[in-house]
Structures are given as structure tokens and as C-alpha cells.
Backbone atoms as SQL, in Angstrom:
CREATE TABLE atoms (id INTEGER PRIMARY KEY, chain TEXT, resi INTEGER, resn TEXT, atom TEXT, x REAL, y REAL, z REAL);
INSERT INTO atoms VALUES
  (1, 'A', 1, 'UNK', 'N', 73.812, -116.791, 26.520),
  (2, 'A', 1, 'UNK', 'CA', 73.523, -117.099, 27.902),
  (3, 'A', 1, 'UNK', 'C', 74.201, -116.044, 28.783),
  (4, 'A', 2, 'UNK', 'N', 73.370, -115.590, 29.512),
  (5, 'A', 2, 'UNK', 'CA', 73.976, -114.818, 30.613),
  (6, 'A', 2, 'UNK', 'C', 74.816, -115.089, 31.697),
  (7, 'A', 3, 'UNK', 'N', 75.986, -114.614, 32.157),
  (8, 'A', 3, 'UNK', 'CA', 76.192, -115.371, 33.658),
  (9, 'A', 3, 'UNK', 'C', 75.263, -115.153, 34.624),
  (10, 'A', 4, 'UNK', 'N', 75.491, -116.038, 35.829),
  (11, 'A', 4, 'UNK', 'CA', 74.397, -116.165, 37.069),
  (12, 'A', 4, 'UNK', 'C', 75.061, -114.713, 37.537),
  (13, 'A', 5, 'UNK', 'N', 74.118, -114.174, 38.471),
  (14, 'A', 5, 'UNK', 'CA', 74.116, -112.565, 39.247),
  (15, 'A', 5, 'UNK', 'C', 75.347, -112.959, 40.268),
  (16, 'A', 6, 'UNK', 'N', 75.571, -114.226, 40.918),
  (17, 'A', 6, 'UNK', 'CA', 76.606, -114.129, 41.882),
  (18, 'A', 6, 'UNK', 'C', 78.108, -114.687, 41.571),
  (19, 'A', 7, 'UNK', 'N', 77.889, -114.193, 39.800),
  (20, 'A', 7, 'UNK', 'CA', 79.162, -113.878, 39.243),
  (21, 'A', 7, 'UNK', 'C', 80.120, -115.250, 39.630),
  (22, 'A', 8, 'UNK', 'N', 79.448, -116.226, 39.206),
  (23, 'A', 8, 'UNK', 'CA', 80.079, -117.959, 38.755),
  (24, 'A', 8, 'UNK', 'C', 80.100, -118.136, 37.831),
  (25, 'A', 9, 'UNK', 'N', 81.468, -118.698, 37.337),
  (26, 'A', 9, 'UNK', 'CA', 81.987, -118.197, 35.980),
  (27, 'A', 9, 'UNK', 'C', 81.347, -120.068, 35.316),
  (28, 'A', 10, 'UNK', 'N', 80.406, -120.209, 34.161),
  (29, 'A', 10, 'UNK', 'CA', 79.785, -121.524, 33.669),
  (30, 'A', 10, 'UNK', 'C', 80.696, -122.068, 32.889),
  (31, 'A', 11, 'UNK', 'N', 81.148, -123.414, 32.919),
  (32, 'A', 11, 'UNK', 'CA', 81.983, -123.857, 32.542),
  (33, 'A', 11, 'UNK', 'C', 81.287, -125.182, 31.427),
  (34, 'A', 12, 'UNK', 'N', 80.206, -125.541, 31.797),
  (35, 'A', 12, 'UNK', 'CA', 79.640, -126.327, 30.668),
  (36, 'A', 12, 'UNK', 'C', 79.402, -127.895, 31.677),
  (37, 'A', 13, 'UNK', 'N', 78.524, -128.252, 31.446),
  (38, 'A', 13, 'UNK', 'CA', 78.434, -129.983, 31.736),
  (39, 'A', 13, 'UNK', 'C', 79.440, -130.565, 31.487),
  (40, 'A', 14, 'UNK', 'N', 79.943, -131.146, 30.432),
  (41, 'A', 14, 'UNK', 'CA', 81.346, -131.813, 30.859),
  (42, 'A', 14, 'UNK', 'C', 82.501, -131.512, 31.310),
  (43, 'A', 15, 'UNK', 'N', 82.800, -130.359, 31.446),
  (44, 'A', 15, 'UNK', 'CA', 84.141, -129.748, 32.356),
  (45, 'A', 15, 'UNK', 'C', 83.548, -130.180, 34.031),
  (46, 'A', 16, 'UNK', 'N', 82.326, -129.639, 33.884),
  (47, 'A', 16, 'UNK', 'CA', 81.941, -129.313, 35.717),
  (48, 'A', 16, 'UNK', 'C', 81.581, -131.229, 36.156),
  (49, 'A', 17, 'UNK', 'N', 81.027, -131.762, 35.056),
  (50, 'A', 17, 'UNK', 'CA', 81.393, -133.370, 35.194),
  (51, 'A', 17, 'UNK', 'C', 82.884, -133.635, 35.498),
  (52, 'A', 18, 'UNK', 'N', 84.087, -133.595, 34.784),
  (53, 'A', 18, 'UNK', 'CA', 85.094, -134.305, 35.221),
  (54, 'A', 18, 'UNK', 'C', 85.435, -133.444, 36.478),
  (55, 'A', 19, 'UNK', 'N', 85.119, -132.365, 36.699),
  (56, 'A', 19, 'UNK', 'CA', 85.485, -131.397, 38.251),
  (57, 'A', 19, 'UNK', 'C', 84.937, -132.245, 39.462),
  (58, 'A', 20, 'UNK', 'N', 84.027, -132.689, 38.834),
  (59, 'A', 20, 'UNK', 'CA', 83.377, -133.048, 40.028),
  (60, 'A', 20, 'UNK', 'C', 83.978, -134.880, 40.485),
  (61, 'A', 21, 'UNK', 'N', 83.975, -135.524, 39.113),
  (62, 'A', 21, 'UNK', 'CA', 84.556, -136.433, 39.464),
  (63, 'A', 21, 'UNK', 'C', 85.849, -136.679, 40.334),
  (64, 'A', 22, 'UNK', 'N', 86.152, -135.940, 39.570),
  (65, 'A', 22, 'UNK', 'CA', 88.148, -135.271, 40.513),
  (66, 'A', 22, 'UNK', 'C', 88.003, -135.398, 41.904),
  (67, 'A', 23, 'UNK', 'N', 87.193, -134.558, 42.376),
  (68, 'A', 23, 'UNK', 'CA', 86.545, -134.463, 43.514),
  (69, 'A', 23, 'UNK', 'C', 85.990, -135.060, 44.246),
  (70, 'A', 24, 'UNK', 'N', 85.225, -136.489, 43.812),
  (71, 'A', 24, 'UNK', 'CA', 84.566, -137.551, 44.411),
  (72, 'A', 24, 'UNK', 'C', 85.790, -138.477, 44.213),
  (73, 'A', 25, 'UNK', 'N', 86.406, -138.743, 43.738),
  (74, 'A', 25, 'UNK', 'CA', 87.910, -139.832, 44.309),
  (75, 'A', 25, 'UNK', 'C', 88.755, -139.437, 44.635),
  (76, 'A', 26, 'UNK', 'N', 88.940, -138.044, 44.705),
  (77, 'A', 26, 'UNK', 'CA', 89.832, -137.387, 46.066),
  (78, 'A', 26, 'UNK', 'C', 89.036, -137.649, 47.178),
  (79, 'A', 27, 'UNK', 'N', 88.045, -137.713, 47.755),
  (80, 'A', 27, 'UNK', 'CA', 86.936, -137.624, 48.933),
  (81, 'A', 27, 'UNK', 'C', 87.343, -138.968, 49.191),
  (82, 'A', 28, 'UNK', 'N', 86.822, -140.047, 48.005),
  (83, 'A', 28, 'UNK', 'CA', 86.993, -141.711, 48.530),
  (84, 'A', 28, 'UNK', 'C', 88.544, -141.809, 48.403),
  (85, 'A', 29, 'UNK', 'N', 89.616, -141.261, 48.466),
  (86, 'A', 29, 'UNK', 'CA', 91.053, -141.504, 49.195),
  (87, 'A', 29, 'UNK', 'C', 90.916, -141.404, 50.709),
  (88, 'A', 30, 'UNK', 'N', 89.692, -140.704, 51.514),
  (89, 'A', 30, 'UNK', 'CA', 90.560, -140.030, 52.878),
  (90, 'A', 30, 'UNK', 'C', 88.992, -140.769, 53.653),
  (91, 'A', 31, 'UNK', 'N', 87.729, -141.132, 52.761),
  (92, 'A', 31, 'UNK', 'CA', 86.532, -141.823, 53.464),
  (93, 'A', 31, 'UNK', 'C', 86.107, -142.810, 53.177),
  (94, 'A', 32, 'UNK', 'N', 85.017, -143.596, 53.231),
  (95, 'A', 32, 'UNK', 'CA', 84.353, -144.268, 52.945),
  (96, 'A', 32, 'UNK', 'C', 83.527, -143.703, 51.824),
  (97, 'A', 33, 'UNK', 'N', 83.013, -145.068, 50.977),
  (98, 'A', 33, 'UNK', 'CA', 81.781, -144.776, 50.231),
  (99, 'A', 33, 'UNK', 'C', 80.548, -144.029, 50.994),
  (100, 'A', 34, 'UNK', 'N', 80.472, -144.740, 52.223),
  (101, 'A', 34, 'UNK', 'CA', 78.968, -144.474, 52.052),
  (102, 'A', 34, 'UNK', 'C', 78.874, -143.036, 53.010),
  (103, 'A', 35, 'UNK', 'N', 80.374, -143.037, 53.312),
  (104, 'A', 35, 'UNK', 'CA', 80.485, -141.502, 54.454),
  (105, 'A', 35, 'UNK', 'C', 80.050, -139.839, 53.216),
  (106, 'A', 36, 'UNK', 'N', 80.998, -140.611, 51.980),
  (107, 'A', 36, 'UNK', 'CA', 81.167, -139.390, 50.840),
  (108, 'A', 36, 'UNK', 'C', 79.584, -139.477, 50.582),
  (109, 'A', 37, 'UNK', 'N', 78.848, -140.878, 50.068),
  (110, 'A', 37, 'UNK', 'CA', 77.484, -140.746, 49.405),
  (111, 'A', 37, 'UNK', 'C', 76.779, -139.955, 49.880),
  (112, 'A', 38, 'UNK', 'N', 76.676, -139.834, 51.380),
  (113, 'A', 38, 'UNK', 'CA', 76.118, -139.018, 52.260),
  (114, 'A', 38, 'UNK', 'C', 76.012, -137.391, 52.375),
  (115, 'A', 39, 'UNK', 'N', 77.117, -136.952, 51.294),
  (116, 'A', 39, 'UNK', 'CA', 77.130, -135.733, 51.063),
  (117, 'A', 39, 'UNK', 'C', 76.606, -135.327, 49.874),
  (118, 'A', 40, 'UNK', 'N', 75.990, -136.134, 48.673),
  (119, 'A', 40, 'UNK', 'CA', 75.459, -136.042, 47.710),
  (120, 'A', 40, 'UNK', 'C', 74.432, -134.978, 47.892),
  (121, 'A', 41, 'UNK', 'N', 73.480, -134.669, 48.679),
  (122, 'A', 41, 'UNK', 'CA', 72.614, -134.406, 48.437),
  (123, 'A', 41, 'UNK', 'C', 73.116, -132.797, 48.933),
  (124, 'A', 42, 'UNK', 'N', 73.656, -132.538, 49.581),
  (125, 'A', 42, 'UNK', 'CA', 74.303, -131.252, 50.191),
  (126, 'A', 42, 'UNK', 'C', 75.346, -130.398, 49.082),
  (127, 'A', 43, 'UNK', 'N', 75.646, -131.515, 48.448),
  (128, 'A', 43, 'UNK', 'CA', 76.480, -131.097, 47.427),
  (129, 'A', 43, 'UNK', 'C', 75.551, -130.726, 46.120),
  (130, 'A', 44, 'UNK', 'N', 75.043, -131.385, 45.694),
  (131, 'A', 44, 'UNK', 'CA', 74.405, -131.130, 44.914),
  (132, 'A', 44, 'UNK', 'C', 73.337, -129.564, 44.869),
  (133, 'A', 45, 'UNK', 'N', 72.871, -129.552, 46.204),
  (134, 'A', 45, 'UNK', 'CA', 71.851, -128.300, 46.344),
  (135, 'A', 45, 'UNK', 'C', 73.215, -127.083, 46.291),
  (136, 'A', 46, 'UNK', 'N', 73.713, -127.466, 46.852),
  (137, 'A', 46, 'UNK', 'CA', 75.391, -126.246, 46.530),
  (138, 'A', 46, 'UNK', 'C', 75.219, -125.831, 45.119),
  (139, 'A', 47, 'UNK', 'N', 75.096, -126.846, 44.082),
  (140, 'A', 47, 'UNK', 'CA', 75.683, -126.666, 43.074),
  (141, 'A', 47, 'UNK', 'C', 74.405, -125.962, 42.774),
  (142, 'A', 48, 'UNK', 'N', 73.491, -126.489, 42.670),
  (143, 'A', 48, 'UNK', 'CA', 72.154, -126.255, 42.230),
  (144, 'A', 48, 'UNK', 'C', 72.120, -124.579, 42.808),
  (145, 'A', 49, 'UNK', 'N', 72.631, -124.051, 44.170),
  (146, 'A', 49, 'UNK', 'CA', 72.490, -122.641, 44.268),
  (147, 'A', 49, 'UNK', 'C', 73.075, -121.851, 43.845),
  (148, 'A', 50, 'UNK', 'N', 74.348, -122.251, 43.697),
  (149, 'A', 50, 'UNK', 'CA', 75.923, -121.318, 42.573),
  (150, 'A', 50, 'UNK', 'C', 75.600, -121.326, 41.169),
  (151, 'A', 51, 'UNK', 'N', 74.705, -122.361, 40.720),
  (152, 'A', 51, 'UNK', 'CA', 74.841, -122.458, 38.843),
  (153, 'A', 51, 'UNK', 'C', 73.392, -122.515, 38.374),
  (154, 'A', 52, 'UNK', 'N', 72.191, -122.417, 39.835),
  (155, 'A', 52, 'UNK', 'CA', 70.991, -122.505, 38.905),
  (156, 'A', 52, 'UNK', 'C', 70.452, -123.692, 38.139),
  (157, 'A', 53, 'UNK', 'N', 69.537, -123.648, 37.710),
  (158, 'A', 53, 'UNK', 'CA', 69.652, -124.667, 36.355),
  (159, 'A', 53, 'UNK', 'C', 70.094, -124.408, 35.640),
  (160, 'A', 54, 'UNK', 'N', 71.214, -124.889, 35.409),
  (161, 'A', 54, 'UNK', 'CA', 72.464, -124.642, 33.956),
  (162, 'A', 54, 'UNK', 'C', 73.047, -125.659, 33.818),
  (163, 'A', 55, 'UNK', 'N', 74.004, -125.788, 32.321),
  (164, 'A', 55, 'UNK', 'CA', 74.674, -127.437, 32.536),
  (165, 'A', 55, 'UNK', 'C', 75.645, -127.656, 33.305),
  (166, 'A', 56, 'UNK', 'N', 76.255, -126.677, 34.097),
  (167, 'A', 56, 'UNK', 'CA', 77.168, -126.655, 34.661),
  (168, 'A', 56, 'UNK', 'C', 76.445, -127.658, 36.172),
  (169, 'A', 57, 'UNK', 'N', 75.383, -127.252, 36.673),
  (170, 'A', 57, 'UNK', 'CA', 74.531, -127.706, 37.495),
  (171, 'A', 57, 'UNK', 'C', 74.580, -129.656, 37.353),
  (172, 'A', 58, 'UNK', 'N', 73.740, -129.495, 36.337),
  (173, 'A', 58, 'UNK', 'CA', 73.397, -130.794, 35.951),
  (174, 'A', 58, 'UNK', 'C', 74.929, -131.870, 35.414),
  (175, 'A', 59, 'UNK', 'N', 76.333, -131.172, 35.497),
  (176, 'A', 59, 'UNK', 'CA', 77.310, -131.723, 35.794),
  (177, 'A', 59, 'UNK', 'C', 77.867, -132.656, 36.866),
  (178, 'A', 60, 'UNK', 'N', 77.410, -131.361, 37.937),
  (179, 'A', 60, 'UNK', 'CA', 77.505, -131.891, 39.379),
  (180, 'A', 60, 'UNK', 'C', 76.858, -132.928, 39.771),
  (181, 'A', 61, 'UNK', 'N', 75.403, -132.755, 39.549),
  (182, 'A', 61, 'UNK', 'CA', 74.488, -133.866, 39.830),
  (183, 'A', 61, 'UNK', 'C', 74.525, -135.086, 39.406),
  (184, 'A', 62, 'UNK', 'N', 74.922, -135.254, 37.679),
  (185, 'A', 62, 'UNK', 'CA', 74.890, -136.160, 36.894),
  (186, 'A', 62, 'UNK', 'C', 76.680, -136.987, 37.701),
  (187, 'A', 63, 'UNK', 'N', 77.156, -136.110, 38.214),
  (188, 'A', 63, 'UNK', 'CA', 78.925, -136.978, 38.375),
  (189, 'A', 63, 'UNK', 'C', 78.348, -137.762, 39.658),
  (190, 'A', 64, 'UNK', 'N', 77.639, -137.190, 41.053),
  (191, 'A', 64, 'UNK', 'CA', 77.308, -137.893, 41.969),
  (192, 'A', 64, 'UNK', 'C', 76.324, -138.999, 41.674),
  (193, 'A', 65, 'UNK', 'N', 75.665, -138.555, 40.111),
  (194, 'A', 65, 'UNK', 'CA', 74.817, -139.699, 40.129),
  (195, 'A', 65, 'UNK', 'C', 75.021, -141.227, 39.959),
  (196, 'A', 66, 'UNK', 'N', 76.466, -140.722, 38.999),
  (197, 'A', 66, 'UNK', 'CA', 77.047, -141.569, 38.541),
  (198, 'A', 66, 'UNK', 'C', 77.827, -142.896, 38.967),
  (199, 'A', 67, 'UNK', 'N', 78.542, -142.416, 40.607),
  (200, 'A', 67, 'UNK', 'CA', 79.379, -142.964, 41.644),
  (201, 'A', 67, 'UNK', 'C', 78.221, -143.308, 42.318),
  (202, 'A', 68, 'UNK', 'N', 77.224, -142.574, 42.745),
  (203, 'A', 68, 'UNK', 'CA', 76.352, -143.593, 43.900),
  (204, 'A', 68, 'UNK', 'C', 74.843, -143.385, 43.547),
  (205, 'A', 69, 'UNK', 'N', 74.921, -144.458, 41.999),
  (206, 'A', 69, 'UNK', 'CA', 73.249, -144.548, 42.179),
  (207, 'A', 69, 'UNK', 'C', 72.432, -145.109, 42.958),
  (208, 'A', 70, 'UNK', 'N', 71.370, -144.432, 43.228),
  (209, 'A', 70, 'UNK', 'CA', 70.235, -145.097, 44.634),
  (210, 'A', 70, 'UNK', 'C', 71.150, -144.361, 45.776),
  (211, 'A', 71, 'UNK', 'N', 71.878, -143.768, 45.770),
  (212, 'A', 71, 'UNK', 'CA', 72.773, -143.473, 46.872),
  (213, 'A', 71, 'UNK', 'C', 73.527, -144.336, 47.730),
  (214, 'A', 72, 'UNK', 'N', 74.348, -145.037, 46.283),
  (215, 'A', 72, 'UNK', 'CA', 75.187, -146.208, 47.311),
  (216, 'A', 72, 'UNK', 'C', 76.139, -146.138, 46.259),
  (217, 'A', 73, 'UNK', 'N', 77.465, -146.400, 46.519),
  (218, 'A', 73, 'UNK', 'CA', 79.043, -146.163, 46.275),
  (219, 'A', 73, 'UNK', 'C', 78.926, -147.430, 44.915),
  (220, 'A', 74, 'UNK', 'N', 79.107, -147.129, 44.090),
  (221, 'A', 74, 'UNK', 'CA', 79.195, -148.145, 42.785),
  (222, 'A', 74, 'UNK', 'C', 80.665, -148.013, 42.246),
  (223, 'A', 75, 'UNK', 'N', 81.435, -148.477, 42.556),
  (224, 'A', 75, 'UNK', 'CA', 83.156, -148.640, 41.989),
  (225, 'A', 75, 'UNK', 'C', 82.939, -148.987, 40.338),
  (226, 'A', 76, 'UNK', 'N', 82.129, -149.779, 39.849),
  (227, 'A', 76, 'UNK', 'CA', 81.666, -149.762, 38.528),
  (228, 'A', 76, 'UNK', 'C', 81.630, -148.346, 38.161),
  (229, 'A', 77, 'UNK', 'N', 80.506, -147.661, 38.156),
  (230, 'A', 77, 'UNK', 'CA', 79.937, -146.514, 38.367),
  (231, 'A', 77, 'UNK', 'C', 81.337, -144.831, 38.196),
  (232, 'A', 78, 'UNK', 'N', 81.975, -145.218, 39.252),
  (233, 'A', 78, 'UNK', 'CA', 83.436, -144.170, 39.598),
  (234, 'A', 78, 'UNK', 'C', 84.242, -144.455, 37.867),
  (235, 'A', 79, 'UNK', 'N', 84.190, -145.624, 37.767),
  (236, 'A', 79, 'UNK', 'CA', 85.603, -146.131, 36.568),
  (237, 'A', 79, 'UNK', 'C', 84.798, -145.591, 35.282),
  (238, 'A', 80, 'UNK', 'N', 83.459, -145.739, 35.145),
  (239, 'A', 80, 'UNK', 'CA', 82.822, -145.595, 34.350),
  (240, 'A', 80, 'UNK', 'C', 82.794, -144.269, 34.099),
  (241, 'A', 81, 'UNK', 'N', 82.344, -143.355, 35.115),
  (242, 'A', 81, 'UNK', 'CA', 82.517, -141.665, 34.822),
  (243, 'A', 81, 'UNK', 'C', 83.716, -141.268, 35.177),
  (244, 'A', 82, 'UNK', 'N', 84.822, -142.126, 35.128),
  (245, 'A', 82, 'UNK', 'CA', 86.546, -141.540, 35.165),
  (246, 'A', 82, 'UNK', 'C', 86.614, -141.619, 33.653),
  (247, 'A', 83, 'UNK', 'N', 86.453, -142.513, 32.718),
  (248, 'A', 83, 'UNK', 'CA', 86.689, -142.793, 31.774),
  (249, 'A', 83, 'UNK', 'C', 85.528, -141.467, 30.796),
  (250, 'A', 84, 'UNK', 'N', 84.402, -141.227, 30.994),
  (251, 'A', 84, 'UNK', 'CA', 83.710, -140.162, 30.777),
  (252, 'A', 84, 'UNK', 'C', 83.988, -139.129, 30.486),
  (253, 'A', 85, 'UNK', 'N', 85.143, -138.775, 31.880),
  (254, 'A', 85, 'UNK', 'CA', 85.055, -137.300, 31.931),
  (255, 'A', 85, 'UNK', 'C', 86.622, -137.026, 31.447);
């Protein structure tokens, strides 16, 4: 596999999964669920432009999917991909 041209170093689906998780319960320390859910989709196209389709990509996506399916804050969901990643 090649790296992407704007030289982002791929770290693999489950690393960029628990990164991301890290990251979504640092966010729900300082907001709300449904303030963070709200950034899912912004976040995700981020990732989707830095990593392409790669698993590193489908990390990101799959960790937000995980905390707010349908796009709503699932505390089930958070414990479930803490324990995951």
C-alpha cells in the first residue's frame, strides 16, 4: 500500500478506532451528546479527506458510528467501543 500524496502517515483501523474513541470521550467531558453527535458528519468527511478510502478512514467512521448510531449519543454504544478499542 502506498501512502496518501498529502503524506498521512496510515495507522490501520483499529489504532485510528481507539484514536478516535479517545477523542469522542474527551469531547463528551467538556459537551453534550448531542452537541459532539453533531460533529460526526464534519468529522468524518475530515477523515475521509486525510486517509481516502483506507482503514484508517473507516476507523474514524466506524468509532462515531459506534457512540451515536442514527446520530444520537448511545452510552451503551461509548462502553462498548471503549472496551473494543
Amino acid at each position: 500500500m502506498t501512502p496518501p500524496a498529502n503524506g498521512v502517515r496510515l495507522l490501520g483501523h483499529k489504532r485510528r478506532f481507539a484514536e478516535s474513541i479517545a477523542q469522542i470521550d474527551t469531547e463528551l467531558e467538556y459537551a453534550s451528546g448531542p452537541a459532539v453527535a453533531a460533529r460526526r458528519d464534519e468529522v468524518v468527511a475530515a477523515a475521509r479527506a486525510a486517509y481516502g478510502p483506507s482503514e484508517d478512514f473507516r476507523g474514524v467512521r466506524d468509532a462515531w458510528d459506534a457512540v451515536f448510531p442514527d446520530g444520537v449519543y448511545s452510552a451503551a454504544g461509548l462502553a462498548r467501543a471503549k472496551r473494543l478499542a
